[in-house]
MMTF fields as JSON, N, C-alpha, C and O atoms, coordinates in Angstrom:
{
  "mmtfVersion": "1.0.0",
  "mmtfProducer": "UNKNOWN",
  "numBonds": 279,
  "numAtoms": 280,
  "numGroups": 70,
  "numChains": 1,
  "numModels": 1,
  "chainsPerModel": [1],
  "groupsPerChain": [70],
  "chainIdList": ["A"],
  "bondAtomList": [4, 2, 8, 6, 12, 10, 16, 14, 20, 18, 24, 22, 28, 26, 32, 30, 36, 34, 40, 38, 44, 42, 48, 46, 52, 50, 56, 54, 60, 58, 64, 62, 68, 66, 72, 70, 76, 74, 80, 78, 84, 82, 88, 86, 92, 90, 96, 94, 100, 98, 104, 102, 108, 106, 112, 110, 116, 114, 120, 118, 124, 122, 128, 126, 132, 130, 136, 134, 140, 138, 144, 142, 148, 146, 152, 150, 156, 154, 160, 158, 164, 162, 168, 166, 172, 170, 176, 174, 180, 178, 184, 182, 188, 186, 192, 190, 196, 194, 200, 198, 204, 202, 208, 206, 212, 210, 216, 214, 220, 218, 224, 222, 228, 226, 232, 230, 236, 234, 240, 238, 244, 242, 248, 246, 252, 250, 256, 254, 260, 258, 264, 262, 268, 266, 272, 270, 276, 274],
  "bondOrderList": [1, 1, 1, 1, 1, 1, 1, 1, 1, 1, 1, 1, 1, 1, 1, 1, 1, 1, 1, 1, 1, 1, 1, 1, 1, 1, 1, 1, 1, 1, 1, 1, 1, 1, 1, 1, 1, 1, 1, 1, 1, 1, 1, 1, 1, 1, 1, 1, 1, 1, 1, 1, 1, 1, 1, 1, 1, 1, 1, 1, 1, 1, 1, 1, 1, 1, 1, 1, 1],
  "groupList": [{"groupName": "UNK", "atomNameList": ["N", "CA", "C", "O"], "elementList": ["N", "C", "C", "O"], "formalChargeList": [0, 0, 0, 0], "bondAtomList": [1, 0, 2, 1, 3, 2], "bondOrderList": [1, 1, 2], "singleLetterCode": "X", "chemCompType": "L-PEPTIDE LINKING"}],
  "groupTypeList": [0, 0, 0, 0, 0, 0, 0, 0, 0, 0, 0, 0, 0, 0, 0, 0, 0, 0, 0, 0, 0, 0, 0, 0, 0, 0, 0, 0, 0, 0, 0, 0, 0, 0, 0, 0, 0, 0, 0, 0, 0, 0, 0, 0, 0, 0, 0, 0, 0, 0, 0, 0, 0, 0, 0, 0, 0, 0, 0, 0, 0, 0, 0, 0, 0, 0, 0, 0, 0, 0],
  "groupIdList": [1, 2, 3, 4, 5, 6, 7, 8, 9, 10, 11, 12, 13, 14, 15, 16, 17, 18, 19, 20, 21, 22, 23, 24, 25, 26, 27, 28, 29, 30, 31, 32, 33, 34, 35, 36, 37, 38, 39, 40, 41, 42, 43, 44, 45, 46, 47, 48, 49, 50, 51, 52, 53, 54, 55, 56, 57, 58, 59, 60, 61, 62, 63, 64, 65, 66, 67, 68, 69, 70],
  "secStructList": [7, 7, 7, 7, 7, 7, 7, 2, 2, 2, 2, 2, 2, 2, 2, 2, 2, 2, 2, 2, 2, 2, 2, 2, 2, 2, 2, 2, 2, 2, 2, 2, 2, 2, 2, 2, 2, 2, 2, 2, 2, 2, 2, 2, 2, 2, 2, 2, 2, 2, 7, 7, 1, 1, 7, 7, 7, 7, 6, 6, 1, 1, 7, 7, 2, 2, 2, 2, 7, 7],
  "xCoordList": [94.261, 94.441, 93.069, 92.373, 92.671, 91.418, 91.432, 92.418, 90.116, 90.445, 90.235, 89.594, 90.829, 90.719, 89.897, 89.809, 88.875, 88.034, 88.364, 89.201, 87.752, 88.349, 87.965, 86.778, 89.006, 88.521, 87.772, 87.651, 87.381, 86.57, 87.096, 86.547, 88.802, 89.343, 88.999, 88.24, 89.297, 89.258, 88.169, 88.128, 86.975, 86.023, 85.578, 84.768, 85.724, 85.502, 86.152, 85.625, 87.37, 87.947, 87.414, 87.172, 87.069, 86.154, 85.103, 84.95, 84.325, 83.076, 83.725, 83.76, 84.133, 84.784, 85.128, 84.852, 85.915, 86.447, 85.097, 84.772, 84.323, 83.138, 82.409, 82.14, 82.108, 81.317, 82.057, 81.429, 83.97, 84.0, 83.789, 83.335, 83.987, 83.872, 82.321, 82.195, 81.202, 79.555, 79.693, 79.247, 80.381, 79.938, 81.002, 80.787, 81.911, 82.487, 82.135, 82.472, 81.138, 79.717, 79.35, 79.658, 78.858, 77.277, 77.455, 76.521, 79.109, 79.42, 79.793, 79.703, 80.225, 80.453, 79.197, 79.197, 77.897, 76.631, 76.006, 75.59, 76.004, 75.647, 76.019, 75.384, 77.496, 78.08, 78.22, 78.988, 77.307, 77.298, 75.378, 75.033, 74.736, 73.528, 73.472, 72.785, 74.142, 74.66, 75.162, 74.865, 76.026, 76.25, 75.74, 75.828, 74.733, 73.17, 72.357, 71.997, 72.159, 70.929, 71.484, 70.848, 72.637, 73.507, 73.199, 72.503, 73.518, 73.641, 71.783, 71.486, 71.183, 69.495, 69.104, 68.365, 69.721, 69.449, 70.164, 69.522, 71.617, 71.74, 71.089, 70.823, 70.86, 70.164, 68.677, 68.217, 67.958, 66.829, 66.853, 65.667, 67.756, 67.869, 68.439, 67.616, 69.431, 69.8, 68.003, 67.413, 67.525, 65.986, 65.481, 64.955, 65.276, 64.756, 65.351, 64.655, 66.281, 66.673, 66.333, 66.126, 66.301, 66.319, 65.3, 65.134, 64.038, 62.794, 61.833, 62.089, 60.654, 59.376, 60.409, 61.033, 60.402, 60.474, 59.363, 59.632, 58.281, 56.969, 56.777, 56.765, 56.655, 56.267, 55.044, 54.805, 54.213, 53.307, 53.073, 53.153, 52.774, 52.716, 51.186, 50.263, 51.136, 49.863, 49.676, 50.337, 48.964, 48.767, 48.238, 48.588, 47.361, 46.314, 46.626, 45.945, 47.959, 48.446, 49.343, 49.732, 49.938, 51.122, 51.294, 52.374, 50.32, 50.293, 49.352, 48.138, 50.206, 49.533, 48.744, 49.22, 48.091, 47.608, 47.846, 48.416, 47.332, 47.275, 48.826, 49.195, 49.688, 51.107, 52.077, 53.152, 51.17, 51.876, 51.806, 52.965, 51.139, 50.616, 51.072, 51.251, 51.118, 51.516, 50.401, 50.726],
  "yCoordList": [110.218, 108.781, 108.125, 108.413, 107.355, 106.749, 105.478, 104.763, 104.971, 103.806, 102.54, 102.514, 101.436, 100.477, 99.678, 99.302, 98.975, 98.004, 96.825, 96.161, 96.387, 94.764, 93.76, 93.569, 93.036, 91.975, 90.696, 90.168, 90.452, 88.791, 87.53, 86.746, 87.986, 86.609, 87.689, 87.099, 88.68, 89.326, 89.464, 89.279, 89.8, 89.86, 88.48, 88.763, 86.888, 85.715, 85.093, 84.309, 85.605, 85.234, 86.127, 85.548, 87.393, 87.81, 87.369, 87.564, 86.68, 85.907, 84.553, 84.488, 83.686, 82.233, 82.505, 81.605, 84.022, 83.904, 84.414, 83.769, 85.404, 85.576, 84.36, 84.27, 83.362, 82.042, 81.452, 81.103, 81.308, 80.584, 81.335, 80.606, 82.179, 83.238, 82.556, 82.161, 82.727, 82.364, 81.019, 80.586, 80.39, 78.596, 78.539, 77.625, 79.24, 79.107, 79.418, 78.814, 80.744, 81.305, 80.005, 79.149, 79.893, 78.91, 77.404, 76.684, 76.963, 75.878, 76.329, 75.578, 77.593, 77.96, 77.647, 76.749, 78.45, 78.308, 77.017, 76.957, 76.145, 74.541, 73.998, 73.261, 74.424, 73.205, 74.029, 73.53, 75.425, 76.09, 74.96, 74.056, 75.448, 74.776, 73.101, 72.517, 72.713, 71.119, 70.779, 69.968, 71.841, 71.715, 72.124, 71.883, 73.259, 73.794, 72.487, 72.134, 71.868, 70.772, 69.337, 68.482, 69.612, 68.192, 68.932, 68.195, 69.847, 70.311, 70.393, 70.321, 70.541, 70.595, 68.897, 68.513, 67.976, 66.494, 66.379, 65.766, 66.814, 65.805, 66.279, 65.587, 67.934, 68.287, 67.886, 67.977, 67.355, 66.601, 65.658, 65.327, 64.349, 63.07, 63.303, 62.82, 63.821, 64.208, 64.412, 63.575, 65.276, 65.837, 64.483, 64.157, 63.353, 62.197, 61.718, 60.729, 61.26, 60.607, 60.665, 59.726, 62.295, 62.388, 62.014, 61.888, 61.658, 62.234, 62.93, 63.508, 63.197, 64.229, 65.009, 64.541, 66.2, 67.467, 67.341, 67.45, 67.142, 67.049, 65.293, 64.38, 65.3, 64.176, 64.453, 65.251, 63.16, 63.191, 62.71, 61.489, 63.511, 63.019, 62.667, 63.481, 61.565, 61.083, 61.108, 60.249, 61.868, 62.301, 61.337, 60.994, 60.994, 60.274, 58.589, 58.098, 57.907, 56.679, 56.848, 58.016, 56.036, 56.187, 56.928, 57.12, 57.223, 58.064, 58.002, 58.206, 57.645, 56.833, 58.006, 57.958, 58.612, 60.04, 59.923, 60.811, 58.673, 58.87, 58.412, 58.373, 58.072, 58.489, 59.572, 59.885, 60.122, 61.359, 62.054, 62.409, 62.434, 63.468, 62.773, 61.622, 63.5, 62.902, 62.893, 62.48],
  "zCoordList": [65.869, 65.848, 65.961, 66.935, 65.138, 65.132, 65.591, 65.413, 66.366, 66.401, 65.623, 64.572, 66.206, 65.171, 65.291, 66.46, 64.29, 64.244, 64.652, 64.041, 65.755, 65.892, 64.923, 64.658, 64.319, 63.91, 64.418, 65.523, 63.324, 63.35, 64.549, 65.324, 64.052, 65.114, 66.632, 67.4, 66.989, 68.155, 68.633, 69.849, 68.002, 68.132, 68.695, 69.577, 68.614, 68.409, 69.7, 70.488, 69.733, 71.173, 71.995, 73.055, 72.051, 72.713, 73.549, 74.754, 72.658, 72.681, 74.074, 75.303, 72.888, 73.587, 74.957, 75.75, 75.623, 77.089, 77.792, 78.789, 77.443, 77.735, 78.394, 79.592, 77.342, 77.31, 78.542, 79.541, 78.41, 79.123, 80.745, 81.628, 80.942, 82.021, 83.03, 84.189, 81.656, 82.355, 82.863, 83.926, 81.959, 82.458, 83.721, 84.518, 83.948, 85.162, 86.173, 87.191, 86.168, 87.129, 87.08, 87.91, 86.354, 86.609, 87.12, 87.474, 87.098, 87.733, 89.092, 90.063, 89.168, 90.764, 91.464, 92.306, 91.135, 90.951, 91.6, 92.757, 90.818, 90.881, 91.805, 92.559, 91.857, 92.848, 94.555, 95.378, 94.945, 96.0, 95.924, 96.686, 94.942, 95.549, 95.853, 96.69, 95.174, 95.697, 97.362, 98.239, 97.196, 99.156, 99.984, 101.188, 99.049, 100.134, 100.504, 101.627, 99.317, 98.844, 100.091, 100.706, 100.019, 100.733, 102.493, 103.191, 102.963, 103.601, 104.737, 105.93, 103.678, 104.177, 104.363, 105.269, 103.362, 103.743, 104.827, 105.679, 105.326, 106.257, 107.618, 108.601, 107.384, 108.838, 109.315, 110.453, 107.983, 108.117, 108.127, 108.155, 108.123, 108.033, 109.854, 110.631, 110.414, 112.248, 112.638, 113.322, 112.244, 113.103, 112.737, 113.801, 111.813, 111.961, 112.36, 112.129, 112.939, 113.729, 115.139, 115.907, 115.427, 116.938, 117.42, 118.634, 116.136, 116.664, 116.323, 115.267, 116.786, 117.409, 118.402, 119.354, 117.946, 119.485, 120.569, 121.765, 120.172, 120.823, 121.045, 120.22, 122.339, 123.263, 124.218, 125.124, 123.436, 124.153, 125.663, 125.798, 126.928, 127.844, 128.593, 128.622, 129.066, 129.125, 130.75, 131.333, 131.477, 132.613, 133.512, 134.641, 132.799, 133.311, 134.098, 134.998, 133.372, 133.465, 134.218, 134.259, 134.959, 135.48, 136.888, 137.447, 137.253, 138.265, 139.431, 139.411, 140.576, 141.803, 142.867, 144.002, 142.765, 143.187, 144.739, 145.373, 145.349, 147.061, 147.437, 148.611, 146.343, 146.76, 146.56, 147.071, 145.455, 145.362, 146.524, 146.737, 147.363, 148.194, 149.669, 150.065, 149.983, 151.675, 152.925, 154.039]
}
C-alpha cells in the first residue's frame, strides 16, 4: 500500500491552521508581555509614591546636646 500524495487543497489547509496556530502563540505572547509591562508600571508608579527608601538624616540640627545627657 503506498502512500498518498497530499493535495494542493490539503496541503493549503495545512498551511492556514499552521499560520493560524503561530498568530495564536504570538497573541498569547503579546498580551503575557502587556501584563508584565502593566505590572512593572504600577510597581514603579507605588515606589514613587512612597518615596526615597533613603532619608536623609541631618545630625547636626535638631539636637540639644546638654539635654540629651543627664
Amino acid at each position: 500500500m503506498e502512500a498518498k500524495a497530499p493535495t494542493t487543497e490539503e496541503a493549503l489547509e495545512h498551511m492556514w491552521n499552521a499560520a493560524h496556530e503561530f498568530l495564536q502563540a504570538m497573541r498569547t505572547l503579546v498580551d503575557a508581555a502587556d501584563q508584565f509591562v502593566e505590572q512593572q508600571r504600577l510597581a514603579r508608579a507605588d515606589a514613587a509614591a512612597r518615596g526615597p527608601r533613603l532619608h536623609r538624616i541631618d545630625i547636626d540640627d535638631d539636637i540639644d546636646v546638654d539635654a540629651a545627657w543627664p
